[in-house]
C-alpha positions in Angstrom: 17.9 -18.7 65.2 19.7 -18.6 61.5 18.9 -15.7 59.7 17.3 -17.0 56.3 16.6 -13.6 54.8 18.0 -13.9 51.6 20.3 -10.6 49.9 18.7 -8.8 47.1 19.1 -10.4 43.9 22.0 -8.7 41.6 20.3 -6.4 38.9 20.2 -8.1 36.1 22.8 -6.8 33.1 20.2 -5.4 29.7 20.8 -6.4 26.3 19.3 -3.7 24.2 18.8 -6.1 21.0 16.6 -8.2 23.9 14.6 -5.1 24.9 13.8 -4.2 21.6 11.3 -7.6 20.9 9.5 -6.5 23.9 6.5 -4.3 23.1 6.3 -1.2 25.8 3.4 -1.7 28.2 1.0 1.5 28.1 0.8 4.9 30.5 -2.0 2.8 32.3 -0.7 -0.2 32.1 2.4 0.9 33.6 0.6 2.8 36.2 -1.2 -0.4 37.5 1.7 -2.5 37.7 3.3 0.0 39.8 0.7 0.6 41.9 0.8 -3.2 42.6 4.3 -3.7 43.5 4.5 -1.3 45.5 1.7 -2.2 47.1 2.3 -5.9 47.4 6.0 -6.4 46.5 7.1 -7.8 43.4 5.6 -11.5 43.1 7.0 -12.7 40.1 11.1 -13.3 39.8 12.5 -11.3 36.4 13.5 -14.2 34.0 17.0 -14.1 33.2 19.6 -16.0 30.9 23.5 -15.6 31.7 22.4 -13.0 33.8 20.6 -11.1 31.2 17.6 -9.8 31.7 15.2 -11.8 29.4 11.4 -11.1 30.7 10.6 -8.3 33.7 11.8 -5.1 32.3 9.0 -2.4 33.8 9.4 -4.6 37.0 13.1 -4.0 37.4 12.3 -0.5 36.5 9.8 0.1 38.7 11.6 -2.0 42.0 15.0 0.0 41.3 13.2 3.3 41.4 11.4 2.5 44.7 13.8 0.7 46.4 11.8 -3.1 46.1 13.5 -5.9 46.4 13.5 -8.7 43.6 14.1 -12.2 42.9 15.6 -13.9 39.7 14.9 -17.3 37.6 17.8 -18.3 35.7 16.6 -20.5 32.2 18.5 -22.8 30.6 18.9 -21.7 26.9 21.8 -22.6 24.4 22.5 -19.4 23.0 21.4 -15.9 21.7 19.3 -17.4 19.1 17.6 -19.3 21.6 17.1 -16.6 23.9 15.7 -14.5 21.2 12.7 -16.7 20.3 11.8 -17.5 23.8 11.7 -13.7 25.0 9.4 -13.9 21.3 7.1 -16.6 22.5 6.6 -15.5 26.0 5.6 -12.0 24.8 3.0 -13.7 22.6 1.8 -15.7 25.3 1.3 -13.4 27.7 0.4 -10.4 26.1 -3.0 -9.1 24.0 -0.8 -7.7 21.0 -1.9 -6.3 18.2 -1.3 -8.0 14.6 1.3 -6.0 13.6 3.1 -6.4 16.6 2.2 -10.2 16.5 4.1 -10.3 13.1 6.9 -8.3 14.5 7.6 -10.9 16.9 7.1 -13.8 14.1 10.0 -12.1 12.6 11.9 -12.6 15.6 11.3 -16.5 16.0 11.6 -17.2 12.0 14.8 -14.8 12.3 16.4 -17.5 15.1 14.9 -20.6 14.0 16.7 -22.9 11.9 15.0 -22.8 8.5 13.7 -25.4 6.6 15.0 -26.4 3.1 13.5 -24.1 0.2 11.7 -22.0 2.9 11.5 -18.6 1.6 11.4 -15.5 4.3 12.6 -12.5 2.4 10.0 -10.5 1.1 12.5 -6.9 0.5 13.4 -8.9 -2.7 9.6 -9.1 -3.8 9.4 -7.0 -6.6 7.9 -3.0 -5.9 4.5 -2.6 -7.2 3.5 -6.4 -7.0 1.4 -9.0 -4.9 3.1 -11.4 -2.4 2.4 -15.0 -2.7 2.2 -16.2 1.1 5.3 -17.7 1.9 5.5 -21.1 3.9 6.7 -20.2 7.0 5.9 -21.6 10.7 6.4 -18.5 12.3 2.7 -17.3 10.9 1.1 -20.5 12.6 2.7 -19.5 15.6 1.8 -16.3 16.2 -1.8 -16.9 15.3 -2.0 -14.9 12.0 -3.0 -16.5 8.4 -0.1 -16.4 6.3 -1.3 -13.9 3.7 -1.4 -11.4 6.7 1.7 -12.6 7.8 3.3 -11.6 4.3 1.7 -8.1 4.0 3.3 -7.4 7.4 6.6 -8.4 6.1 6.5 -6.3 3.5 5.3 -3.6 5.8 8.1 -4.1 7.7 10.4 -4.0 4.9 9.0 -0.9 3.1 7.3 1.3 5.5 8.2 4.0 7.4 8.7 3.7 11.1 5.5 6.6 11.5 3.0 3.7 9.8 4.5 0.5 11.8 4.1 2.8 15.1 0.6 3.8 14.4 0.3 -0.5 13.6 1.3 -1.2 17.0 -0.9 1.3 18.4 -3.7 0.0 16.8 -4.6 3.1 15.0 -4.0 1.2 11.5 -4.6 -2.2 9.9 -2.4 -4.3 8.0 -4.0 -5.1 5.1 -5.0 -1.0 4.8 -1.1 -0.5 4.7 0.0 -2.8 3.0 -2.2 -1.6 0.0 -1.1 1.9 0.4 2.2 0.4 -0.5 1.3 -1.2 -3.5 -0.5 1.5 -4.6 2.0 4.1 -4.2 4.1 1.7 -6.2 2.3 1.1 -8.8 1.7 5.0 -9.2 5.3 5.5 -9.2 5.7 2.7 -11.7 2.6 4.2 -13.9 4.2 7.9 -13.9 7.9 6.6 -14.5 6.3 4.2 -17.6 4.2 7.2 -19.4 6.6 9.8 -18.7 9.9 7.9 -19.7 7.9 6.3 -22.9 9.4 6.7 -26.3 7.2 5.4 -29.0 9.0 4.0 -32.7 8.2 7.6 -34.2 7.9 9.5 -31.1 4.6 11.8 -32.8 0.9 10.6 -33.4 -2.2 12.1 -34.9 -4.0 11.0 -32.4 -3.7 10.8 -28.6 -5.9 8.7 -25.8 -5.6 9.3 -22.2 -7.3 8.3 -19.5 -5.4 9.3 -16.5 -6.2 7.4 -12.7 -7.9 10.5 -11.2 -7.3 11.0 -7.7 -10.5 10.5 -5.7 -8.6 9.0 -2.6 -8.6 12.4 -1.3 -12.5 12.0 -0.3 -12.1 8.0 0.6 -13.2 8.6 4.3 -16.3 10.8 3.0 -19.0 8.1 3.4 -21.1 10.2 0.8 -18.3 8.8 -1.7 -18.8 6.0 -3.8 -16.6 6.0 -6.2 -14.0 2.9 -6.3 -10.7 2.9 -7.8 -8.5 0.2 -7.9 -6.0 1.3 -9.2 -3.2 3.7 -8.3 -4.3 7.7 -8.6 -2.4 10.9 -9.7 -3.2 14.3 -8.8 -3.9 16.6 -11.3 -0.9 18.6 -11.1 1.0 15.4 -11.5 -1.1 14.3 -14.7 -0.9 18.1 -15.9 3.2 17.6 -15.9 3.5 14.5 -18.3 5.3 15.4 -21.3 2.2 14.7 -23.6 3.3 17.0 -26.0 6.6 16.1 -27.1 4.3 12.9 -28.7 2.0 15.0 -30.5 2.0 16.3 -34.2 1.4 19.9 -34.6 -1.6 18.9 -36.1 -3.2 16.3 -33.6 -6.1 15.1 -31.5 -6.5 14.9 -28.1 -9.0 12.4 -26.3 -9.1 12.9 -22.8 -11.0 10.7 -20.7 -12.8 12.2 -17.1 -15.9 11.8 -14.8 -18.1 14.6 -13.6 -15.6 15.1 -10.7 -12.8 15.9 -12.4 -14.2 18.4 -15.6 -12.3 21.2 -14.5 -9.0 19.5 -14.0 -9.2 17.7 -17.5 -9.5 21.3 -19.4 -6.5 22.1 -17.2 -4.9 19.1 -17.8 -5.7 19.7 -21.5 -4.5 23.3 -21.7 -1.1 22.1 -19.9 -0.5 19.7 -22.9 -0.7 22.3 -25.5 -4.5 21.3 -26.5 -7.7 23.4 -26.8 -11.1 21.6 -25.8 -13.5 21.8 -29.1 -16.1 19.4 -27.6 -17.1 16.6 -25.0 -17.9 13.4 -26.0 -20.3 11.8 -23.4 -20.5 7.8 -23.2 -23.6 6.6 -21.6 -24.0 3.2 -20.5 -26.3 0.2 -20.4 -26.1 0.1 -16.6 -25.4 2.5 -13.7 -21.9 2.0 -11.7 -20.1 3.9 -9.1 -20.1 7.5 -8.4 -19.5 10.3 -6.5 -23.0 11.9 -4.7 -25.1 10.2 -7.7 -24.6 6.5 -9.2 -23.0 7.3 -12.4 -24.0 6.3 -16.0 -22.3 8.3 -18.0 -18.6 9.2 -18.4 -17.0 12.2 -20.4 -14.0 12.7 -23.3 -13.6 15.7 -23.9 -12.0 16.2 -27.5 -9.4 18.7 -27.7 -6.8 19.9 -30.5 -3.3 21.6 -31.3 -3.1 22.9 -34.8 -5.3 21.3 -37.7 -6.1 17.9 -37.2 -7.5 15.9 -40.0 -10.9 14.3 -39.2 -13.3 12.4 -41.3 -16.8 13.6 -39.9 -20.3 12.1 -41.3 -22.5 11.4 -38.9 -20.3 11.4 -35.1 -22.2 12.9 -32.4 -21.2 13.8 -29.0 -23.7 10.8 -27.3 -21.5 7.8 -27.2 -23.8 4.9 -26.4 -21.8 1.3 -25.1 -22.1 -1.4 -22.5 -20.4 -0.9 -18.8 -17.7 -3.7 -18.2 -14.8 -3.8 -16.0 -14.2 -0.5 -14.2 -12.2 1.9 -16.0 -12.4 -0.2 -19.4 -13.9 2.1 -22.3 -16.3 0.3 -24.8 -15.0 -0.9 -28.1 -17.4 1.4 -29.8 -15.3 4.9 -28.6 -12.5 3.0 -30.8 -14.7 2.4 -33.6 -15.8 6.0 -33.1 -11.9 7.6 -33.1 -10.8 4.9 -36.0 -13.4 6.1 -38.5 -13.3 9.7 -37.3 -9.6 10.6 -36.6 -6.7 9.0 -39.4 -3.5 8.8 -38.3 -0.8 7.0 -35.8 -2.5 6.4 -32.9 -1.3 6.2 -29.1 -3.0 5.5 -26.1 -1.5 6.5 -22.6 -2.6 4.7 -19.6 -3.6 2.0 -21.4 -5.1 -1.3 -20.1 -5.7 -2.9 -23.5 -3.6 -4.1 -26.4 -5.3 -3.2 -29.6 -4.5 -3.5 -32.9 -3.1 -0.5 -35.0 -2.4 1.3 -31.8 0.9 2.3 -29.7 -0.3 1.3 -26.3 1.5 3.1 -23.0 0.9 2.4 -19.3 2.2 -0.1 -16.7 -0.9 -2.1 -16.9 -1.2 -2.8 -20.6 -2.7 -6.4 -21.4 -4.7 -5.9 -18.2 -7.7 -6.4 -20.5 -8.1 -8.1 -24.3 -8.8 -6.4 -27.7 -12.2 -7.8 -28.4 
């Protein structure tokens, strides 16, 4: 009788830049396909190209370290290129991945796919700070994610650390959560460097506007909180370091705008700009908006000076009364208010708003119109 026992199968050589695309299985997961080999043998033969291990790698693992015998399949593929999008594809099609990690391997495929003409897939050069368009891509289709998502994990991928695309793959995160932490923490980094490296034509004002992006993010999983900003925050102690007073007149104004929240820190942020609180100007509005523990309709200026400041007072009071529009845009009538009470240059930092006869200072300026 021939013998028709066939020899164990040669262990297949690794490719590290191969065994990278491949998402580790989990403890458990590992741990019941283990138990099932060595239970029942290794069923499935470990895909190879060359003789490079291409699909199988906790198999080989777990068969070398207890002795099982394996089989290969040998596929027909033209190159590395080739090799790399179908170890890409077969992860995707056997696997319940999570986005990220879906993304990760539609990087992989539009990485070793010939492009098509005008087909844009670098988003590192996307400017910091900014929105992606979607780029047209196949790989998005592919791997079954829209192709906004499919953009916000490139730029993820691009400008994340590897601690936030490990906790994507875990599942522990969302894309569209990281991705705006990103943009955020540009756009703060883009609204500190704009205010603090701002010159204006003379350099000093009688008057000076601020209304810094307090920092309520620190409460954001508090479900008591409802206070929304959309826009990047600064901590106090970052807002109490601008160099406010190298644009100020010895004799000059200071406007400083704040919410219930954040009283305390505006007197320090006042006091750390050279400026002594006089009074609060409180702004009530038409209609209730956010807040934080009570719906909010009012909002708070306090008015502080350094040295003698001119004013023209006839009949200002501290009750501000104006409609509630976008968030964070201040009613027309505090400028009415400041123009007839406060002559002078005037500058405005963090402003949103071109308006006429002032300096205006921030990185979203033009967000809104001068009415």
């Amino acid at each position: 009788m021939n013998d028709t026992t066939q020899p164990p199968a040669p262990a297949p050589a690794l490719d590290p830049e191969f065994r990278d695309v491949i998402q580790p299985l989990t403890q458990d997961e590992v741990g019941r396909l283990e138990a099932s080999i060595v239970s029942e043998g290794c069923r499935d033969p470990l895909v190879v190209w060359r003789g490079i291990l291409l699909d199988g790698y906790h198999r080989l693992e777990i068969c070398e370290r207890h002795g099982i015998t394996f089989t290969t399949t040998e596929v027909a593929l033209p190159d590395r290129r080739a090799a790399l999008v179908w170890i890409a594809r077969n992860q995707l099609a056997r696997r319940n991945l999570m986005a990220y990690t879906k993304a990760e391997l539609g990087f992989v495929i539009e990485a070793n796919l010939p492009r098509r003409q005008g087909e844009r897939t670098d988003m590192t050069s996307v400017p910091h700070g900014t929105e992606v368009e979607p780029p047209s891509l196949a790989a998005p289709d592919t791997v079954g994610l829209s192709h906004t998502t499919y953009a916000k994990a490139k730029v993820i991928a691009a400008r994340a650390p590897e601690l936030v695309k490990d906790k994507l793959r875990a599942g522990t995160t969302t894309i569209n959560k990281e991705y705006k932490a990103i943009i955020q923490q540009e756009r703060h980094a883009q609204q500190v460097a704009a205010v603090a490296a701002w010159e204006g034509p003379s350099g000093k004002y009688h008057v000076i506007v601020a209304d810094p992006p307090w920092a309520y993010e620190h409460r954001s999983a508090d479900s008591t909180h409802r206070a929304a900003n959309p826009y990047p925050a600064m901590n106090t102690d970052e807002v109490a370091a601008l160099d406010v007073a190298s644009h100020a007149l010895d004799d000059c104004i200071l406007w400083l705008w704040t919410t219930n929240a954040f009283m305390v820190d505006a007197h320090r942020v006042a006091d750390s700009w050279g400026f002594g609180v006089k009074t609060i100007l409180t702004w009530a509005k038409d209609r209730m908006g956010t807040g934080d523990w009570l719906r909010g309709q009012t909002e708070h200026c306090l008015m502080a000076v350094r040295g003698k400041p001119v004013v023209t007072l006839t009949n200002q009071t501290t009750l501000l009364r104006g409609p509630l529009r976008e968030h964070s845009r201040k009613p027309d009538e505090f400028y009415d208010l400041v123009d007839a009470l406060c002559p002078g240059q005037k500058l405005e930092l963090f402003s949103r708003t071109k308006r006429s006869g002032w300096t205006c200072a921030g990185a979203e300026v033009g967000v809104f119109h001068d009415d």
